[in-house]
C-alpha positions as CSV (number, residue, x, y, z in Angstrom):
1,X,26.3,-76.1,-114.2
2,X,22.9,-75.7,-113.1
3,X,20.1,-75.0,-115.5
4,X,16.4,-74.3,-115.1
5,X,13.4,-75.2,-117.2
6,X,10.5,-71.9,-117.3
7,X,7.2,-72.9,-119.1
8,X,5.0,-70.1,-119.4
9,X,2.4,-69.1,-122.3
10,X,5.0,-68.1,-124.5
11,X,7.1,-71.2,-124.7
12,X,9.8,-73.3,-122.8
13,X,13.0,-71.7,-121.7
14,X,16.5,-73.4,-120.5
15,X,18.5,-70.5,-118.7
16,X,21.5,-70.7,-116.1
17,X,20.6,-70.7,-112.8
18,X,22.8,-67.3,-112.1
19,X,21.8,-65.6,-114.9
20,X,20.7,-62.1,-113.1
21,X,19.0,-60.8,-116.4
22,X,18.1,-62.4,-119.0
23,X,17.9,-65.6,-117.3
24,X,15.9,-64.0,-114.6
25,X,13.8,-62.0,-116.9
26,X,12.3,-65.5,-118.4
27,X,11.9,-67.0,-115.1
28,X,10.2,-64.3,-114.0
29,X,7.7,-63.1,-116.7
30,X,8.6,-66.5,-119.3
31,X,10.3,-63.4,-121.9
32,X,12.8,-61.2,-122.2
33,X,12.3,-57.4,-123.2
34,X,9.5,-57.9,-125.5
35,X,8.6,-54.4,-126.5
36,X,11.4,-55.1,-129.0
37,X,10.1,-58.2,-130.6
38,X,6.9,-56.5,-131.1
39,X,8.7,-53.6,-133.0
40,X,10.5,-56.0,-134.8
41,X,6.8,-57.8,-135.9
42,X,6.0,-54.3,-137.3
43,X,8.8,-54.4,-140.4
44,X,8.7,-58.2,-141.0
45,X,6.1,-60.7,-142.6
46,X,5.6,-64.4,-142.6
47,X,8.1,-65.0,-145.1
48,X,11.2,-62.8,-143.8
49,X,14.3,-63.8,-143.5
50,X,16.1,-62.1,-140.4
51,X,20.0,-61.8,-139.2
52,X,20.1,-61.7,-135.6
53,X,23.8,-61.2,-134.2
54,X,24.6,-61.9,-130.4
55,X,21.6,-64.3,-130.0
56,X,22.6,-65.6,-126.8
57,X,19.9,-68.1,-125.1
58,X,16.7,-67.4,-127.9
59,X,14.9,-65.0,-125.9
60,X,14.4,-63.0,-129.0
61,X,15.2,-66.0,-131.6
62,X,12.6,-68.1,-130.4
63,X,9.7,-65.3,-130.8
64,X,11.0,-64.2,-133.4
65,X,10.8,-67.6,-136.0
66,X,8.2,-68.7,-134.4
67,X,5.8,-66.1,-134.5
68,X,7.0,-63.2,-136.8
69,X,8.3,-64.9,-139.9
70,X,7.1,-68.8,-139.1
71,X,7.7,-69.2,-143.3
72,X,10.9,-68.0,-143.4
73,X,14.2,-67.9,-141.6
74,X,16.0,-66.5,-138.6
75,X,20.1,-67.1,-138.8
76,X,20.9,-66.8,-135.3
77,X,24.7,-65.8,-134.8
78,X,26.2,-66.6,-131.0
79,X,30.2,-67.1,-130.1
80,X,29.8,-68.7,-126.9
81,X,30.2,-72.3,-126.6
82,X,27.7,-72.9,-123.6
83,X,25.2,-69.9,-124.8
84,X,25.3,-71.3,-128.0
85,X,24.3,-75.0,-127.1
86,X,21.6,-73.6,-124.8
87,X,20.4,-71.5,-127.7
88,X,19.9,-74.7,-129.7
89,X,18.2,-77.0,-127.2
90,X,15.7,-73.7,-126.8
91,X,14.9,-73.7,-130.2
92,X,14.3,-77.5,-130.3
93,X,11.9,-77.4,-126.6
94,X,10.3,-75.2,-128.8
95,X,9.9,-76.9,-131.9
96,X,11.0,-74.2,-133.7
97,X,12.6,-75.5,-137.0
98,X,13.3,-72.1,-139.0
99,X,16.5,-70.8,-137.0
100,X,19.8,-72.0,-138.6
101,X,22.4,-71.1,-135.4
102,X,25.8,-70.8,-136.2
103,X,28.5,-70.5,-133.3
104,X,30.0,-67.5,-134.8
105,X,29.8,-64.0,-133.6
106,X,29.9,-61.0,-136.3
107,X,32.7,-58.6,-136.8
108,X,34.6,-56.2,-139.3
109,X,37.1,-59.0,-140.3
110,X,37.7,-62.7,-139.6
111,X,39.0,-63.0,-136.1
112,X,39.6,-65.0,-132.8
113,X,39.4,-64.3,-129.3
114,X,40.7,-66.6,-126.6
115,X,38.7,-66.9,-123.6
116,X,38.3,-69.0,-120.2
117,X,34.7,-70.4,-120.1
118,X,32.2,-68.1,-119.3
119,X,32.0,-68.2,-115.1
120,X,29.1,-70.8,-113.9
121,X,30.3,-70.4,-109.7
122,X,29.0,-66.9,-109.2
123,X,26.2,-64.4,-110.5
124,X,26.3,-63.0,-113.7
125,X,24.8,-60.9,-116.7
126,X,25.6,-63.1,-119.0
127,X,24.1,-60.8,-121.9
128,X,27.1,-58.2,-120.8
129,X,30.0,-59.9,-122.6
130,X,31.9,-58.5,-125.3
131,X,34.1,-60.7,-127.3
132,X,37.3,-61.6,-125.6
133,X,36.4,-59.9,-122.2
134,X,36.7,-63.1,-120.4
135,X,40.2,-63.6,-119.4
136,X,41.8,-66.5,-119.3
137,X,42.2,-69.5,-121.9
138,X,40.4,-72.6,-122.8
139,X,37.5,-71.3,-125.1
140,X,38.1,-69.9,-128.6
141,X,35.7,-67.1,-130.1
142,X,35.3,-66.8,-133.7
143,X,34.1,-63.8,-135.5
144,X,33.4,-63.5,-139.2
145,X,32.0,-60.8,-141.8
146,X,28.8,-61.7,-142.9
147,X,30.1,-60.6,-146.4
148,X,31.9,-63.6,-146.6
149,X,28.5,-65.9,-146.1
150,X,26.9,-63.6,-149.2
151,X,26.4,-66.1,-151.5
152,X,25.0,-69.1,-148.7
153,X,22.1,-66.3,-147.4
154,X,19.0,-65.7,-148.9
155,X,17.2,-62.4,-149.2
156,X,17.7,-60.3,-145.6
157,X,14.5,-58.2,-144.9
158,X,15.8,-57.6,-140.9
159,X,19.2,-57.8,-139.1
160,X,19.1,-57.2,-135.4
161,X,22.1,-56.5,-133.2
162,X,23.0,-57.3,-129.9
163,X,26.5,-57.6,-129.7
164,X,28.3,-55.5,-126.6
165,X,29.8,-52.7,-128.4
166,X,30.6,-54.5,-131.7
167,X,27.7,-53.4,-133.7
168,X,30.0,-50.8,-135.7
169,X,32.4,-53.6,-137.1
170,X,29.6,-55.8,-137.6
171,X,28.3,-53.2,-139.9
172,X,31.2,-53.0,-141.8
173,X,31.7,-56.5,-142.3
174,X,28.0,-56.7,-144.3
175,X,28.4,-53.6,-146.7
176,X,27.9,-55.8,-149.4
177,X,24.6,-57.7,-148.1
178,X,23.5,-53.6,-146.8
179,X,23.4,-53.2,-149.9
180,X,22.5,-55.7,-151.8
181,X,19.1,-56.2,-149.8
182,X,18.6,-53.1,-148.4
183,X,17.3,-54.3,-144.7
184,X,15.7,-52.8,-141.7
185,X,18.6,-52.3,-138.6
186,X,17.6,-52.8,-135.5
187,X,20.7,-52.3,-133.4
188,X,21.7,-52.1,-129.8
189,X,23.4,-48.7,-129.0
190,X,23.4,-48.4,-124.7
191,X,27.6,-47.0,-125.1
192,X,27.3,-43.2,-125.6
193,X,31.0,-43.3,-126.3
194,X,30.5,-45.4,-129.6
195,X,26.8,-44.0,-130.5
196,X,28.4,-41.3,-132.8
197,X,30.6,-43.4,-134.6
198,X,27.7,-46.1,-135.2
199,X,25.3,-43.3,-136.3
200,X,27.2,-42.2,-138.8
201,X,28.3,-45.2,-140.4
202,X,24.6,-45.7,-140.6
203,X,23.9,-42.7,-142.2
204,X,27.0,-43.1,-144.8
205,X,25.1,-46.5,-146.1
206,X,22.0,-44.0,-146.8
207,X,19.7,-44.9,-143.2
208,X,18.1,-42.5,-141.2
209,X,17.7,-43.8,-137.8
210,X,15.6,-43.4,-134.3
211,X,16.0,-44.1,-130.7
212,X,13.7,-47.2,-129.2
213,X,14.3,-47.5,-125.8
214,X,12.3,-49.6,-123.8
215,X,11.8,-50.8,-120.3
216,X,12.4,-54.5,-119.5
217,X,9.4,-55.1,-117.7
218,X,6.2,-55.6,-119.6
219,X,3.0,-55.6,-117.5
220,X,1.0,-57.6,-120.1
221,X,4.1,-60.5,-119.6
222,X,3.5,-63.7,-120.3
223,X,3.7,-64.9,-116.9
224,X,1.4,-62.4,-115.3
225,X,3.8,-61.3,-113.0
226,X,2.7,-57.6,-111.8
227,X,5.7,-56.6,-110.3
228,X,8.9,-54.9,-111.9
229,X,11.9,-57.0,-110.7
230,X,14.3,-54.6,-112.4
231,X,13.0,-50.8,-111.6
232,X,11.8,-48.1,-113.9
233,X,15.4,-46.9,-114.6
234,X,16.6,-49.9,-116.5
235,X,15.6,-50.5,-119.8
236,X,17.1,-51.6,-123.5
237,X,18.6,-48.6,-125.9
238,X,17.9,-49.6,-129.3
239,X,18.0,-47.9,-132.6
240,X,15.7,-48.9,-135.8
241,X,17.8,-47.5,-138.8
242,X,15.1,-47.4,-142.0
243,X,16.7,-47.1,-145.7
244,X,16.2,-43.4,-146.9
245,X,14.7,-44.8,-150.4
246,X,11.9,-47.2,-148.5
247,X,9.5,-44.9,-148.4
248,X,8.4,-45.6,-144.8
249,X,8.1,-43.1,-142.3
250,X,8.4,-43.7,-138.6
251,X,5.0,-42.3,-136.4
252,X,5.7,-40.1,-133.3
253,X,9.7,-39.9,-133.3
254,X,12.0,-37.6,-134.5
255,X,14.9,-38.8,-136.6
256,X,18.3,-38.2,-135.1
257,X,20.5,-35.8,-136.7
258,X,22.6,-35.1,-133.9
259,X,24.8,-37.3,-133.7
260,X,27.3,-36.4,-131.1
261,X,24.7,-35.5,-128.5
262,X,21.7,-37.3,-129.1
263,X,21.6,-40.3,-126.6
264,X,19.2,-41.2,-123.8
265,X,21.7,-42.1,-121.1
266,X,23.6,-38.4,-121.4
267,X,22.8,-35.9,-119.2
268,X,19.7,-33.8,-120.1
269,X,18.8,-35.9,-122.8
């Protein structure tokens, strides 16, 4: 395994030496798809405490504690063994005390997936995996409901999502803490074949929601880097989901109401 150190303005990052995108991404411009971190900053304060599912390395995490809710606490969820320990020695290069990781990804039920050990001899996006995709044996992934933590977590203001497609169940495995604390969602939803079926669960638990899609490439980055390693057409699809009772209105975008046709990735869209 071959790892690299990135220092940059923003912080210190650890990635994997064939990590083609996220790993890249900090090496290159020292963050990773910031535009959504400073959405994020808009809905938390000082004192927040935020859920982030599918945490991987801390490209978010770090920012995220450190910067957006430095008082309060970011519980950082990420299955993967190796991802997971990197995640950890990121936080502590960092000196970032406020994250409590679990290795744990998040899920509709209590489940395991076994895997062989994510690849380290060839190129990957290791950002890209959903639970139990790698085949073979000699890793065990553990999902839970974050239901069944209620009573260990404090007040949730934020719970972000990226978890490959898994987004729905995780849902439905935190109905209780939905709504107990009513939080802000800030979910990943790039599969246009599950967009319908996540958008309306949202809706169900009383959320209106709206498309954030960004590009990856920032040209304020913290590195200073002017050039796009990753081309105008890539980008993150995200969706912020508000409670309908908040009282906050979103500026400049529509809420989605079409669910079965609304997406940015189909044709025409």
């Amino acid at each position: 395994m071959s790892l690299i150190l990135t220092k940059s303005r923003g912080g210190e990052f650890l990635t994997l030496s064939n990590d083609t995108v996220i790993g890249e991404s900090i090496r290159t411009y020292g963050e990773w798809s910031y535009r959504e971190i400073e959405l994020i900053g808009q809905f938390i304060r000082p004192g927040s405490n935020v859920i982030e599912a599918g945490s991987n390395i801390g490209s978010h995490t770090m920012f995220i504690a450190r910067d957006l809710c430095p008082q309060g606490a970011v519980f950082a969820f990420e299955p993967r063994r190796l991802i997971f320990q990197i995640l950890c020695a990121n936080m502590i290069l960092n000196g970032v005390t406020n994250v409590h990781p679990f290795q744990l990804g998040l899920g509709a039920q209590e489940e395991n997936f076994a895997e062989a050990p994510i690849p380290l001899n060839f190129d990957a996006n290791f950002g890209g995996f959903a639970p139990g995709c790698i085949e073979g044996k000699g890793e065990i992934l553990r999902l839970v409901t974050l239901d069944s933590m209620l009573d260990q977590l404090p007040p949730i203001q934020l719970i972000k999502a990226d978890v490959e497609g898994y987004e729905a169940d995780m849902l439905r495995g935190a109905r209780q803490l939905i709504a107990r604390d009513r939080p802000v969602l800030y979910l990943e939803n790039d599969r246009t074949d599950k967009s319908p079926e996540l958008l309306r669960l949202i809706d169900g638990m009383g959320y209106r929601s709206y498309w954030h899609t960004t590009e990856m490439f920032r040209p304020d980055n913290f590195a200073g880097q002017p050039a796009d390693i990753f081309g105008a057409a890539t980008g993150s699809f995200n969706i912020l989901s508000i409670p309908r009772d908040s009282g906050w209105n979103i500026i400049g975008e529509p809420e989605i109401t079409d669910f079965d046709n609304d997406h940015p990735l189909k044709t025409g869209a």
